[in-house]
C-alpha positions in Angstrom: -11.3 19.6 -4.5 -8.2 20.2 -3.9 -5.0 18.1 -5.1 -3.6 17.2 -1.3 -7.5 16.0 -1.0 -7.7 13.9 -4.1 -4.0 12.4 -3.3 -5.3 11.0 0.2 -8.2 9.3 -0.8 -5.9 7.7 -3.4 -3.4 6.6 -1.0 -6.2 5.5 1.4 -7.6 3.1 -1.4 -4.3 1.6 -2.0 -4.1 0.9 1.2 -7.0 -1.0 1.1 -6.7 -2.3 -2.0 -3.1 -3.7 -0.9 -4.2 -5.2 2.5 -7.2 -6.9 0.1 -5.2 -8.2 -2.8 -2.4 -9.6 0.9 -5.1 -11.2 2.3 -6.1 -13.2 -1.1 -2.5 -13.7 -1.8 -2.4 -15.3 1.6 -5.7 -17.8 1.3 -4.4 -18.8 -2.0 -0.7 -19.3 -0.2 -2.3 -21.2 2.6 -4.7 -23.5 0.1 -1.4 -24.4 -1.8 0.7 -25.4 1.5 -1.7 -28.7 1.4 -0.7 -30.1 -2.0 2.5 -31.6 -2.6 3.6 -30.4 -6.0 2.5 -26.6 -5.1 5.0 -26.2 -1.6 7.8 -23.9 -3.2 5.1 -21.6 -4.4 3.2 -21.4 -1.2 5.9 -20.3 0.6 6.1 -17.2 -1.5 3.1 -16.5 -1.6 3.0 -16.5 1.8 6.3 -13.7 2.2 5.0 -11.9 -0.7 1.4 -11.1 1.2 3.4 -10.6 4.6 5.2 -8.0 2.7 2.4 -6.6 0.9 0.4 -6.8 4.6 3.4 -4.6 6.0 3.5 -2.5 3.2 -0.5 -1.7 3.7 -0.2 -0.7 6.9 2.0 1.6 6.2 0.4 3.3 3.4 -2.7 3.5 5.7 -0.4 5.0 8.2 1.2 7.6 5.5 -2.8 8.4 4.7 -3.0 9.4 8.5 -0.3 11.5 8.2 -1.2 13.1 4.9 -4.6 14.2 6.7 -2.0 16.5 9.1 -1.2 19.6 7.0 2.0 19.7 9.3 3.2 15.9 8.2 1.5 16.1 5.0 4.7 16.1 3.2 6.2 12.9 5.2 3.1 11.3 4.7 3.3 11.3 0.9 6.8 10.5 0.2 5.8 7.7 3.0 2.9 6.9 0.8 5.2 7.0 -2.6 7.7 4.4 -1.2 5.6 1.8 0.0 4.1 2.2 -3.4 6.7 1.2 -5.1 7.9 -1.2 -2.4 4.3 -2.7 -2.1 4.0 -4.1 -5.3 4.0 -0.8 -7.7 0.4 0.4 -6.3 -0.4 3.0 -8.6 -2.8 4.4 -6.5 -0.6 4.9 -4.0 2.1 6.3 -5.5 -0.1 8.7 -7.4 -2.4 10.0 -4.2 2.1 10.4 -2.6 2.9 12.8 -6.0 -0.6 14.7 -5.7 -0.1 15.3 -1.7 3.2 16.6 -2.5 2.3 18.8 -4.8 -0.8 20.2 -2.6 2.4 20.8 -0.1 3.5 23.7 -2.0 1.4 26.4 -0.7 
């Protein structure tokens, strides 16, 4: 297998793994908006899975490009900034590094 190979289905399941871990984030927002003493912390919850919703789309949508040899290269450094921007997703950000090197040949 080669490294390109590898480094998409790592970005692929930190996609998922980041539109998961949103949609908990969110339930857990939304169950805290109905208390009084939690309010402040629901409403951050509730921007951080928005952000980590956005940021999952777009890593699924850097795995579609990766799976382009033409765009494999935007795909990954796609991939390695919504990495970081999503929360440091290791998987991500490693499946970006290992589709940029498999762009070398």
């Amino acid at each position: 297998m080669e490294s390109k190979e590898i480094g998409l289905i790592l970005v692929l399941i930190g996609g998922i793994i980041s539109l998961f871990g949103a949609l908990l984030l969110l339930m857990v927002g939304i169950g805290f908006l109905f208390t009084d003493v939690y309010k402040l912390i629901s409403i951050i919850y509730i921007v951080l899975s928005v952000l980590y919703i956005i940021s999952g789309a777009f890593t699924l949508w850097a795995y579609k490009l990766m799976k382009n040899p033409m765009t494999l290269k935007k795909g990954s450094i796609i991939a390695i900034i919504f990495g970081v921007v999503g929360g440091f997703n290791l998987f991500t950000i490693i499946g970006g590094i290992l589709g940029l090197t498999g762009d070398k040949k």
